[in-house]
N, CA, C and O atoms as a GROMACS GRO file, in nm:
protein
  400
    1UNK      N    1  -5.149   6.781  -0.803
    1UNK     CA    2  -5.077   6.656  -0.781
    1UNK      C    3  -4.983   6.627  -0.898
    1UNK      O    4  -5.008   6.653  -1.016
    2UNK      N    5  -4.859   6.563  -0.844
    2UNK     CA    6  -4.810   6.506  -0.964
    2UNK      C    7  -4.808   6.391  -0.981
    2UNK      O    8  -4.863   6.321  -0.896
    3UNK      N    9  -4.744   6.329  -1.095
    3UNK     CA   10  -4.765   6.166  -1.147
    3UNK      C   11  -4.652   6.179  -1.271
    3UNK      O   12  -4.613   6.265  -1.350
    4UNK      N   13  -4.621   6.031  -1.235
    4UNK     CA   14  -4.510   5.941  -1.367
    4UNK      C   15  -4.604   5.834  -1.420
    4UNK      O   16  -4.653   5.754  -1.341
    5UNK      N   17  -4.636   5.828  -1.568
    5UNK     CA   18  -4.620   5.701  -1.618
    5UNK      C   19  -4.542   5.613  -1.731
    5UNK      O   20  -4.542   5.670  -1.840
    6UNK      N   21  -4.497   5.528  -1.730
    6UNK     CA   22  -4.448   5.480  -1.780
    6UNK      C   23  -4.544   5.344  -1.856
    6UNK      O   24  -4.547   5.231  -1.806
    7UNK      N   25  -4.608   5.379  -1.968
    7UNK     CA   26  -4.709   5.277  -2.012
    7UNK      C   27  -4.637   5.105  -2.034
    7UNK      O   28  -4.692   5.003  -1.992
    8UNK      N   29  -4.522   5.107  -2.100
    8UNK     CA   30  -4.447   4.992  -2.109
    8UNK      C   31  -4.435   4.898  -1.996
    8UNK      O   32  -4.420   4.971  -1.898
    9UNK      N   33  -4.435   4.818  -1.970
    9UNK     CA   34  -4.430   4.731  -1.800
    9UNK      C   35  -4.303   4.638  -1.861
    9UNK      O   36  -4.198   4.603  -1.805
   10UNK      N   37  -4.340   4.619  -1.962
   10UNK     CA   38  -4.203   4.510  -2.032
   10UNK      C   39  -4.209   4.555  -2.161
   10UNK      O   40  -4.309   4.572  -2.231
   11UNK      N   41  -4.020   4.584  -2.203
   11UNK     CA   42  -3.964   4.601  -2.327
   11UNK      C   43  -3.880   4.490  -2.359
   11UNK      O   44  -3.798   4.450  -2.276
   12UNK      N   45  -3.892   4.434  -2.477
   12UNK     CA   46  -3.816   4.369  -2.522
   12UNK      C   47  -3.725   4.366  -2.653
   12UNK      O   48  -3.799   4.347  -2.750
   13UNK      N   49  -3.597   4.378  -2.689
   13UNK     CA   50  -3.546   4.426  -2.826
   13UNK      C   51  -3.422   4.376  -2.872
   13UNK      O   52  -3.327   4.378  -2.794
   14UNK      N   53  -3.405   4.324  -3.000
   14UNK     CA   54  -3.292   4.274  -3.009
   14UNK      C   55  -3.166   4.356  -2.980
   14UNK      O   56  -3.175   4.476  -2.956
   15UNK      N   57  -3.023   4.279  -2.983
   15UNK     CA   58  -2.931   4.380  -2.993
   15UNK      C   59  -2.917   4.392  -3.084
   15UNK      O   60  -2.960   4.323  -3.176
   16UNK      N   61  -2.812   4.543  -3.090
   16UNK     CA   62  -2.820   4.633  -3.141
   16UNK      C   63  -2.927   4.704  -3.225
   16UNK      O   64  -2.893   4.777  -3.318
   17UNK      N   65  -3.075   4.683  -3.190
   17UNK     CA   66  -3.202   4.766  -3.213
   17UNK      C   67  -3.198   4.900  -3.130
   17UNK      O   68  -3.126   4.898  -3.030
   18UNK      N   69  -3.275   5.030  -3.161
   18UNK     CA   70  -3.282   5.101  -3.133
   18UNK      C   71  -3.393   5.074  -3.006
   18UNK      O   72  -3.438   4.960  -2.998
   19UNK      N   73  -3.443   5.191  -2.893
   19UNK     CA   74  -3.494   5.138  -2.816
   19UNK      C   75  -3.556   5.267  -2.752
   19UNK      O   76  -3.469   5.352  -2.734
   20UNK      N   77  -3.672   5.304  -2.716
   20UNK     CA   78  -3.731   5.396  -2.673
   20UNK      C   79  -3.817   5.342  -2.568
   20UNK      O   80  -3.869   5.231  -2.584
   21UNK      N   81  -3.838   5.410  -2.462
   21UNK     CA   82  -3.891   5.377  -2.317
   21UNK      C   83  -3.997   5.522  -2.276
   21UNK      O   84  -3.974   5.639  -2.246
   22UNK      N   85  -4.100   5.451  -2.292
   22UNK     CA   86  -4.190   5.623  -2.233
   22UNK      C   87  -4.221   5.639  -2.133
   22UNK      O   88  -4.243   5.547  -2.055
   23UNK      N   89  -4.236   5.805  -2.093
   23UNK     CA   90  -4.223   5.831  -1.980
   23UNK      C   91  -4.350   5.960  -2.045
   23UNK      O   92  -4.360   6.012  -2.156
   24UNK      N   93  -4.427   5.974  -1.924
   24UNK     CA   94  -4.556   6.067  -1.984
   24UNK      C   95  -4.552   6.121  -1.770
   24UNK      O   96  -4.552   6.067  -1.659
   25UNK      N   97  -4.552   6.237  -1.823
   25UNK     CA   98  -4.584   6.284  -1.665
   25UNK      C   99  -4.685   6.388  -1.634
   25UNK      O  100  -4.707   6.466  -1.726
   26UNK      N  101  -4.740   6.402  -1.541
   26UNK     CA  102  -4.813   6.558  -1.520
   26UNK      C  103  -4.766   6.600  -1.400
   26UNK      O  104  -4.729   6.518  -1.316
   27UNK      N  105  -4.761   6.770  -1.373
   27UNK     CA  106  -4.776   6.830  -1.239
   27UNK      C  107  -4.798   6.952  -1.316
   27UNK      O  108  -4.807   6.967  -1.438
   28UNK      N  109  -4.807   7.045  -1.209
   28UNK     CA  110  -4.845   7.187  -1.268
   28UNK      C  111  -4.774   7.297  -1.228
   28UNK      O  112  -4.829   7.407  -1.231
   29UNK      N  113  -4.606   7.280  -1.173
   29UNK     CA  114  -4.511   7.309  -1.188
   29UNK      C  115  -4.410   7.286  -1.222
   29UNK      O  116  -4.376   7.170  -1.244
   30UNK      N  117  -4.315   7.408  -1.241
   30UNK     CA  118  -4.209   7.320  -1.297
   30UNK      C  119  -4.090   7.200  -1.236
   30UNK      O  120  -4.001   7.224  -1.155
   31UNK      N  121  -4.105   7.130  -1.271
   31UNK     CA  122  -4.019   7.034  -1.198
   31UNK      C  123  -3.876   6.971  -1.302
   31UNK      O  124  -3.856   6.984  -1.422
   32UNK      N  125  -3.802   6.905  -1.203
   32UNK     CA  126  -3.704   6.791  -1.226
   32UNK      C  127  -3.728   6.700  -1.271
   32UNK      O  128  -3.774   6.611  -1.199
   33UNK      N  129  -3.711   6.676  -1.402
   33UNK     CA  130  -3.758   6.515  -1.461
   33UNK      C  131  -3.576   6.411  -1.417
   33UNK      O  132  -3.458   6.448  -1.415
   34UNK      N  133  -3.630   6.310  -1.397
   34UNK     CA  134  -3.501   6.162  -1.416
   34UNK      C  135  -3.532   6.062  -1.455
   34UNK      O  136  -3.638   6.013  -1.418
   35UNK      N  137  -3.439   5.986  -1.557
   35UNK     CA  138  -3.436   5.834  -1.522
   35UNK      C  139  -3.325   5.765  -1.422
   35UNK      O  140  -3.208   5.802  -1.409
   36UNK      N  141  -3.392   5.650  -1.352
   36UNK     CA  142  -3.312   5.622  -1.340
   36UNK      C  143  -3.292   5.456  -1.353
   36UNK      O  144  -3.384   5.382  -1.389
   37UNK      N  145  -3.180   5.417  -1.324
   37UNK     CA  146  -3.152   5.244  -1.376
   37UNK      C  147  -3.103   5.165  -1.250
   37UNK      O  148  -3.025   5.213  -1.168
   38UNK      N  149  -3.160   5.030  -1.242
   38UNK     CA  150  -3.119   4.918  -1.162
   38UNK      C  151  -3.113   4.806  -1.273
   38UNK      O  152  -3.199   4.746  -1.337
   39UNK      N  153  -2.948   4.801  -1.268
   39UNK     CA  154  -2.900   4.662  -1.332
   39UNK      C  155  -2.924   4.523  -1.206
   39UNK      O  156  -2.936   4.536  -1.084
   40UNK      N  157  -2.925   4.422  -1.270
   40UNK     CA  158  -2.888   4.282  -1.193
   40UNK      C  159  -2.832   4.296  -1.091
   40UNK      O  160  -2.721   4.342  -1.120
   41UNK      N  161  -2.846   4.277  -0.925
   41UNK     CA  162  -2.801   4.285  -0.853
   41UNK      C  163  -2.740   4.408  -0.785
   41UNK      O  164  -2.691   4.399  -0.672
   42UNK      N  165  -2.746   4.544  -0.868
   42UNK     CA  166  -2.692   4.644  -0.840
   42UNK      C  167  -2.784   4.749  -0.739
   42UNK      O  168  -2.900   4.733  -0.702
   43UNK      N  169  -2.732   4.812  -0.722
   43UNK     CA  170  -2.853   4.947  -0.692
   43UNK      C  171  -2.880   5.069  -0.759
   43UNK      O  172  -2.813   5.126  -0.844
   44UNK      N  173  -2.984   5.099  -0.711
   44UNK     CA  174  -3.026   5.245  -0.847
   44UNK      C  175  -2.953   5.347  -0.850
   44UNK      O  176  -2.928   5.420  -0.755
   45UNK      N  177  -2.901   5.362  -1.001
   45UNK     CA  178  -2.846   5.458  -1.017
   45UNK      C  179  -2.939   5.597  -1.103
   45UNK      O  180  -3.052   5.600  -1.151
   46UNK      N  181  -2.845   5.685  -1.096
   46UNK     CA  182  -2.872   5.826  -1.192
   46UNK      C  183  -2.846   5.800  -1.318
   46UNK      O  184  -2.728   5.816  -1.348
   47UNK      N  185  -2.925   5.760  -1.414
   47UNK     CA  186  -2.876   5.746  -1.576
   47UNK      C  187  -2.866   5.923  -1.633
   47UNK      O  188  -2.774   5.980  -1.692
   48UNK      N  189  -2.999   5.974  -1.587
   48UNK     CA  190  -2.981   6.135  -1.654
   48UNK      C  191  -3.074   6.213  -1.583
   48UNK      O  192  -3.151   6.165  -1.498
   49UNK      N  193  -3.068   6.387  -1.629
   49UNK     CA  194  -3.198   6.436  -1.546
   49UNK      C  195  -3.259   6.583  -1.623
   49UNK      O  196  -3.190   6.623  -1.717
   50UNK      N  197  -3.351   6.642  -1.597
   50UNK     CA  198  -3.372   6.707  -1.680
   50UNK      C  199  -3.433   6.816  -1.599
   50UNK      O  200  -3.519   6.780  -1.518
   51UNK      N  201  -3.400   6.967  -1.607
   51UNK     CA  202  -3.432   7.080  -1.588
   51UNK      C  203  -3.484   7.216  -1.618
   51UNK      O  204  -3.576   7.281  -1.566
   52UNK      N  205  -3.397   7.243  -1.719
   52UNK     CA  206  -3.418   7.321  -1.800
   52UNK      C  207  -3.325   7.344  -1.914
   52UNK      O  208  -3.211   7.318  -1.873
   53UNK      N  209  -3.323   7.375  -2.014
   53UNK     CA  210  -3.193   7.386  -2.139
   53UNK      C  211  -3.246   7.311  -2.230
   53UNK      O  212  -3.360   7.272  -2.254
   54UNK      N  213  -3.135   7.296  -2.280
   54UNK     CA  214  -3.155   7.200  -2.436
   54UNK      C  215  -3.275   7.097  -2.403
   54UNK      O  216  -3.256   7.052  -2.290
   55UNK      N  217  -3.386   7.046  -2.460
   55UNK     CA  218  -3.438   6.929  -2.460
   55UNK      C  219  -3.399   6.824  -2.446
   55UNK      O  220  -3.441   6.730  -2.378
   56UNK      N  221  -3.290   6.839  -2.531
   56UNK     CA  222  -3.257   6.654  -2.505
   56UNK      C  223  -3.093   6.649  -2.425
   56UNK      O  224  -2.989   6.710  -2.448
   57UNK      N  225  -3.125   6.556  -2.333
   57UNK     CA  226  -3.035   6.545  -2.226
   57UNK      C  227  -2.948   6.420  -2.272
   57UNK      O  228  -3.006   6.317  -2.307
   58UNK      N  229  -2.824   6.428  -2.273
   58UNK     CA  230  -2.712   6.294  -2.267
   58UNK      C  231  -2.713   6.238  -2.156
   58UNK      O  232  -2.689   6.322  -2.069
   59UNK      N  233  -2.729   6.135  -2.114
   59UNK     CA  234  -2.688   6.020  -2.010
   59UNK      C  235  -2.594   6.005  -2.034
   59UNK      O  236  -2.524   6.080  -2.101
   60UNK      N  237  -2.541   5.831  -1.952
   60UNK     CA  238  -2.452   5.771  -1.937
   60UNK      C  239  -2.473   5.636  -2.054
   60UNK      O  240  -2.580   5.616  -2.112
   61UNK      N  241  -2.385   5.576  -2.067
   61UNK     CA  242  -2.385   5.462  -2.178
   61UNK      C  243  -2.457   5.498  -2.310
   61UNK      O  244  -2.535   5.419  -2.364
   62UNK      N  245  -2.427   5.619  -2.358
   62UNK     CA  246  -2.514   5.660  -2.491
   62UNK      C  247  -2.650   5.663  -2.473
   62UNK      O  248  -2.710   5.661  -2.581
   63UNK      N  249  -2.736   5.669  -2.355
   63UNK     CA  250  -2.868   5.680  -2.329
   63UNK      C  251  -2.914   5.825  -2.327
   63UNK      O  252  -2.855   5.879  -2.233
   64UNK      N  253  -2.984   5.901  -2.382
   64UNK     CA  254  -3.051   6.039  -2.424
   64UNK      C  255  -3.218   6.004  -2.390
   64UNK      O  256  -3.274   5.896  -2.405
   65UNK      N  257  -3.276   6.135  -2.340
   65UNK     CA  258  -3.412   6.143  -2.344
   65UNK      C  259  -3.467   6.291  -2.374
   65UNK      O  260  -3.401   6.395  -2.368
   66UNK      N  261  -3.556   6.281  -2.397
   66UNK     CA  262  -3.585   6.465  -2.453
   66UNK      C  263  -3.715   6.464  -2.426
   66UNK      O  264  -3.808   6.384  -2.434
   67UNK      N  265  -3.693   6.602  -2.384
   67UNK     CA  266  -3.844   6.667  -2.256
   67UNK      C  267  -3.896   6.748  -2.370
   67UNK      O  268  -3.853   6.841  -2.437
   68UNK      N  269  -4.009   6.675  -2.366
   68UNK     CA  270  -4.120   6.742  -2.454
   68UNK      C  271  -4.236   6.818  -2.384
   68UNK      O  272  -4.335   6.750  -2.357
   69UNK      N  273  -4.238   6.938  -2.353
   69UNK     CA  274  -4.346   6.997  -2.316
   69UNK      C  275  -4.501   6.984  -2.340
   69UNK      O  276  -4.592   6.956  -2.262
   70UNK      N  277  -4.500   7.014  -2.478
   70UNK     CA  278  -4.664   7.017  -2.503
   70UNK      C  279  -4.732   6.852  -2.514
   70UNK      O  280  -4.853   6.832  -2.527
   71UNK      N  281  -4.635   6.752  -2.508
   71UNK     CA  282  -4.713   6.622  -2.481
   71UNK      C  283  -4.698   6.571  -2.346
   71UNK      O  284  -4.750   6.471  -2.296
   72UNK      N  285  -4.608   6.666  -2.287
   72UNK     CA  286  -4.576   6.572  -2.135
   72UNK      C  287  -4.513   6.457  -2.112
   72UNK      O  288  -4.540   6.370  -2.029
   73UNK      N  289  -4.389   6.463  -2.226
   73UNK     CA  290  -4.310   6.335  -2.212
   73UNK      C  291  -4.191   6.350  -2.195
   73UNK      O  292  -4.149   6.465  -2.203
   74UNK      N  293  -4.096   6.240  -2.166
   74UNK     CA  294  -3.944   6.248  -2.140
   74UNK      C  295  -3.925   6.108  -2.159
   74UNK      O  296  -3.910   6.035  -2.061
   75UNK      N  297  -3.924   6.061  -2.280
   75UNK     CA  298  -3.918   5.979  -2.332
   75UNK      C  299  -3.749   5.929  -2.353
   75UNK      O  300  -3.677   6.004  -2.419
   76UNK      N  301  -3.700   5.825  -2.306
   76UNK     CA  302  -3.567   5.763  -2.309
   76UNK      C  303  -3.537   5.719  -2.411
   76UNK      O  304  -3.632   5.736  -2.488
   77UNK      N  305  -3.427   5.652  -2.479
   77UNK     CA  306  -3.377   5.637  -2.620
   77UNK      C  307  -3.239   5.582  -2.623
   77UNK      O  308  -3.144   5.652  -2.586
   78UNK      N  309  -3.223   5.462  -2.663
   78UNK     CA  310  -3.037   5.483  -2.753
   78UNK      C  311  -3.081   5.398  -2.858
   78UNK      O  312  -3.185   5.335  -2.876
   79UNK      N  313  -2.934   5.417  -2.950
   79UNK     CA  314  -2.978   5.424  -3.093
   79UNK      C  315  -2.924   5.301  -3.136
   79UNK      O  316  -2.941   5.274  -3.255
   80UNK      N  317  -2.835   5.186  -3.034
   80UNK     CA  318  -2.793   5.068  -3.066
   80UNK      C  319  -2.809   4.998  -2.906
   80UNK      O  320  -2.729   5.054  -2.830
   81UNK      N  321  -2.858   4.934  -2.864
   81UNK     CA  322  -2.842   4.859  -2.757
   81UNK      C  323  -2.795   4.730  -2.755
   81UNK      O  324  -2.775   4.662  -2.856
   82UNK      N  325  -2.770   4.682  -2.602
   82UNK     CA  326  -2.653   4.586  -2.591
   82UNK      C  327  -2.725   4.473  -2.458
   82UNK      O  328  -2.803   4.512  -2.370
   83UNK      N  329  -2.682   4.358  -2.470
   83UNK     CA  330  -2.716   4.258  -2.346
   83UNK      C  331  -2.705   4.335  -2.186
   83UNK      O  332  -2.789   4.321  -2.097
   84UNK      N  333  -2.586   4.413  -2.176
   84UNK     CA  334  -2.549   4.492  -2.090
   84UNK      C  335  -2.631   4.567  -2.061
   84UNK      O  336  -2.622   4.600  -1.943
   85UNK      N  337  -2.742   4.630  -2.136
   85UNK     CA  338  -2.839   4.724  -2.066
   85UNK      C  339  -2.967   4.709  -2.068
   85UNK      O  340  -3.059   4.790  -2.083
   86UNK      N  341  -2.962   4.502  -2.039
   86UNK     CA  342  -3.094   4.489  -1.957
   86UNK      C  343  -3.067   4.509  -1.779
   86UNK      O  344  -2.981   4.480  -1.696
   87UNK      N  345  -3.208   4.583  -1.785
   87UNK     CA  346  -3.242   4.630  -1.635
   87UNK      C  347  -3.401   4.640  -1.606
   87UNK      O  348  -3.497   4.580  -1.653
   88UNK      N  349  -3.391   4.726  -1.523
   88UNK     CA  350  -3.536   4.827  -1.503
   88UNK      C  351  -3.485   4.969  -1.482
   88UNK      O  352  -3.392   5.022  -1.420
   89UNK      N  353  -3.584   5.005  -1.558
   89UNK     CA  354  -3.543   5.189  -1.553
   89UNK      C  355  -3.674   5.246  -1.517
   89UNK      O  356  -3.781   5.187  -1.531
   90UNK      N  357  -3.658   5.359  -1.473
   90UNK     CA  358  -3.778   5.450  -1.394
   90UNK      C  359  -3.739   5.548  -1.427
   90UNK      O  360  -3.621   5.585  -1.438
   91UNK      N  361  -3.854   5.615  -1.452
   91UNK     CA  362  -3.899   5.760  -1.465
   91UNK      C  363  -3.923   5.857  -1.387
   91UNK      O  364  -4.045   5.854  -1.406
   92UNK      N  365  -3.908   5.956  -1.302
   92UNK     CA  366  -3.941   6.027  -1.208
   92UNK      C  367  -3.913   6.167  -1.192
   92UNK      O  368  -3.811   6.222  -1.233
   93UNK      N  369  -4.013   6.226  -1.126
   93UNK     CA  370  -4.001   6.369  -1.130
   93UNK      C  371  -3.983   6.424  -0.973
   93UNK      O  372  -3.987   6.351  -0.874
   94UNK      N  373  -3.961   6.588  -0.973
   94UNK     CA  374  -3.954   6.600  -0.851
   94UNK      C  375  -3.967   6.754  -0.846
   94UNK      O  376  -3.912   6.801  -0.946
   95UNK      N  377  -4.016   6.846  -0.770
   95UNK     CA  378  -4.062   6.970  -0.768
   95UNK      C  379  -3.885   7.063  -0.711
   95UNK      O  380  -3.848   7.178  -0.731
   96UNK      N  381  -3.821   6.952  -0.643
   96UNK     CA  382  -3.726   6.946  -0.600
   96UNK      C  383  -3.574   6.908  -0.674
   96UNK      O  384  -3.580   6.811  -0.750
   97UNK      N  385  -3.471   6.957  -0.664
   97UNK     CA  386  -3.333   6.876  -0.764
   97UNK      C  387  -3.286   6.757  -0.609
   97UNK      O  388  -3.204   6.785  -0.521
   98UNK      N  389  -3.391   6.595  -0.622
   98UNK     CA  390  -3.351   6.538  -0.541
   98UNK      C  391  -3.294   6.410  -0.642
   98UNK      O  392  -3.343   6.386  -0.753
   99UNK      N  393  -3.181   6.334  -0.581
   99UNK     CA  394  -3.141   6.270  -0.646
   99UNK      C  395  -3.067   6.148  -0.588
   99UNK      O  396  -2.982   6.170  -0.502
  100UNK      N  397  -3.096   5.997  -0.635
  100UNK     CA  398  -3.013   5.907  -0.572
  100UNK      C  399  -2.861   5.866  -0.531
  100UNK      O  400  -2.840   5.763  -0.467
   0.00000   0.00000   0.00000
């Protein structure tokens, strides 16, 4: 079986603070890691996704996350944040390259 968790339920941070969002997953193949984001009123988008290559993946709006193997994380990140990127973001995997 697989599984996402995301232990955080609520982040809160000033601006321009740095900002990390965890993401801890299991399955026992290899899969597609994503985040993805729903701003205010919007619908979910693709922030980033992760496959294979470099660890750490660039998003959109300066948002990066990096797939860590031996802990099982894909932990999200930017290094100044802004009023603009409160939302909800999700974590998700997929055995599959499926995408919103």
């Amino acid at each position: 079986a697989q599984s996402v968790t995301q232990p955080d339920a609520h982040v809160t941070v000033s601006e321009e603070d740095s900002l990390q969002l965890k993401c801890k997953y299991s399955t026992p193949w290899s899969t597609y890691l994503f985040w993805y984001v729903q701003y205010p009123q919007q619908r979910l988008q693709l922030l980033l996704k992760y496959y294979s290559g470099d660890p750490v993946v660039q998003g959109l709006n300066d948002f990066e996350a990096e797939f860590n193997k031996s802990d099982s994380s894909f932990h999200l990140r930017k290094a100044s944040v802004h009023w603009s990127d409160s939302a909800v973001y999700f974590c998700a995997l997929s055995s599959q390259c499926l995408s919103l």
